[in-house]
C-alpha positions as CSV (number, residue, x, y, z in Angstrom):
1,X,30.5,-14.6,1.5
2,X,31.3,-11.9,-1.0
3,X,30.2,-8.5,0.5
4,X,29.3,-9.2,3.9
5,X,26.6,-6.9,5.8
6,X,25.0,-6.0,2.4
7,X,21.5,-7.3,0.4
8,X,21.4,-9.2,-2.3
9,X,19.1,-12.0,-3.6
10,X,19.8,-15.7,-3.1
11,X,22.1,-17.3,-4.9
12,X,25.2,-19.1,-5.9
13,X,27.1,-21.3,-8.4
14,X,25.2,-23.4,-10.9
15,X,25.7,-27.0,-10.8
16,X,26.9,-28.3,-14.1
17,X,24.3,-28.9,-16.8
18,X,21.7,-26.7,-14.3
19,X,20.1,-24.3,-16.2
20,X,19.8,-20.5,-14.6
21,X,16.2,-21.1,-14.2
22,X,17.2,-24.6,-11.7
23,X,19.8,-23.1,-10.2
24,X,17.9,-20.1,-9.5
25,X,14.9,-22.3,-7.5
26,X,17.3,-24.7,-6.2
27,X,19.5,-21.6,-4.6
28,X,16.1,-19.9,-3.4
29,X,15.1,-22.8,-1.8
30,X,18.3,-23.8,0.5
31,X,18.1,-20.0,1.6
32,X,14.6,-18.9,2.4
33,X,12.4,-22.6,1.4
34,X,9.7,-22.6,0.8
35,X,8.8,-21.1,-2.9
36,X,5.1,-20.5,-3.5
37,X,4.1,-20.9,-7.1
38,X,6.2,-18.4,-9.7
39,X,6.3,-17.0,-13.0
40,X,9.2,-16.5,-14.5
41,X,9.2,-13.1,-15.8
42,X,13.1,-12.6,-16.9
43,X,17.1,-13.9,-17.1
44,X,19.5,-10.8,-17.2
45,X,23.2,-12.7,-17.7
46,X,26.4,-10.7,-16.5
47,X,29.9,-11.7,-18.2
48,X,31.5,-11.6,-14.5
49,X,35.0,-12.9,-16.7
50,X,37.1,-15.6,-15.6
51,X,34.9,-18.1,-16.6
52,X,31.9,-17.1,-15.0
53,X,28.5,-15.7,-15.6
54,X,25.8,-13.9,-12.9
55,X,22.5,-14.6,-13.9
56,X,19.2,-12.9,-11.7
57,X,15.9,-14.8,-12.6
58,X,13.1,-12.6,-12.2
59,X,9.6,-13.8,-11.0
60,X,6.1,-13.0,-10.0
61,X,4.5,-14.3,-7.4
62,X,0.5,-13.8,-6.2
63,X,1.2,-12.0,-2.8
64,X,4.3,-11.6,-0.6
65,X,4.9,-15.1,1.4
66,X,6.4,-16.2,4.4
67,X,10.5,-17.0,4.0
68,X,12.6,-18.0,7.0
69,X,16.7,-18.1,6.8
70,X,17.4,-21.6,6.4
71,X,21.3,-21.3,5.2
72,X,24.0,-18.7,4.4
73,X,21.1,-16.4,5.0
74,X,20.9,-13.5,8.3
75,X,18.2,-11.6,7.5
76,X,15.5,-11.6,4.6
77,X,12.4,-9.0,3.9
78,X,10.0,-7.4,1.5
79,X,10.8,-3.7,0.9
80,X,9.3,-1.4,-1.6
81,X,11.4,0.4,-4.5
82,X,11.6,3.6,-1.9
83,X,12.7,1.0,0.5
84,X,15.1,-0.8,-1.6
85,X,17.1,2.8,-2.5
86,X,17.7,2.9,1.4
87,X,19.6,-0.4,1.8
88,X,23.1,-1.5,1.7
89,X,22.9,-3.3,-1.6
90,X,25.5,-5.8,-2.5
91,X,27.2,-3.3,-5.5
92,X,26.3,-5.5,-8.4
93,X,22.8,-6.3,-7.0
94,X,22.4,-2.5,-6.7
95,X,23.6,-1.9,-10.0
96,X,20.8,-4.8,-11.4
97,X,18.2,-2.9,-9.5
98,X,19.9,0.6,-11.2
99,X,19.1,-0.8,-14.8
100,X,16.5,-2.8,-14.6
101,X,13.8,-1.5,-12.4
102,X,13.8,2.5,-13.1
């Protein structure tokens, strides 16, 4: 795990010929099933170099829903902005959250 004891959002590699948007659900689902209904709201891309590129897919949902840790996942929860400012952020989660939701 990159940056153990910090948030972040689920994630990981995309499968080949998986678009953000599949890799996105697929990772959501095996660490804290099951998705409600979504709209896709966003894809910020990252040129990490080397070959690789961090995408976060943004979505709204209706109302906060129940999530359990199912894989590679300790803890989960729904914080507000105040909230989120508090937290050990994984540094380029925090640095998403920086930019993108002033």
């Amino acid at each position: 795990m990159d940056q153990p004891g910090t948030w972040g959002i689920p994630g990981g590699a995309r499968r080949e010929g998986e678009s953000p948007q599949a890799a996105a659900r697929r990772e959501a689902e095996e660490e804290i099933y099951p998705l409600p209904p979504y709209r896709i709201t966003g894809i910020d891309a990252q040129d990490c170099g080397g070959g690789w590129i961090f995408y976060i897919v943004s979505a709204d949902v209706d109302s906060a829903f129940l999530t359990f840790c199912v894989r590679e996942t300790s803890a989960i929860g729904w914080f507000t902005r105040g909230e989120i400012d508090t937290l050990g952020l994984h540094p380029q989660f925090r640095n998403w959250v920086n930019q993108r939701m002033l």
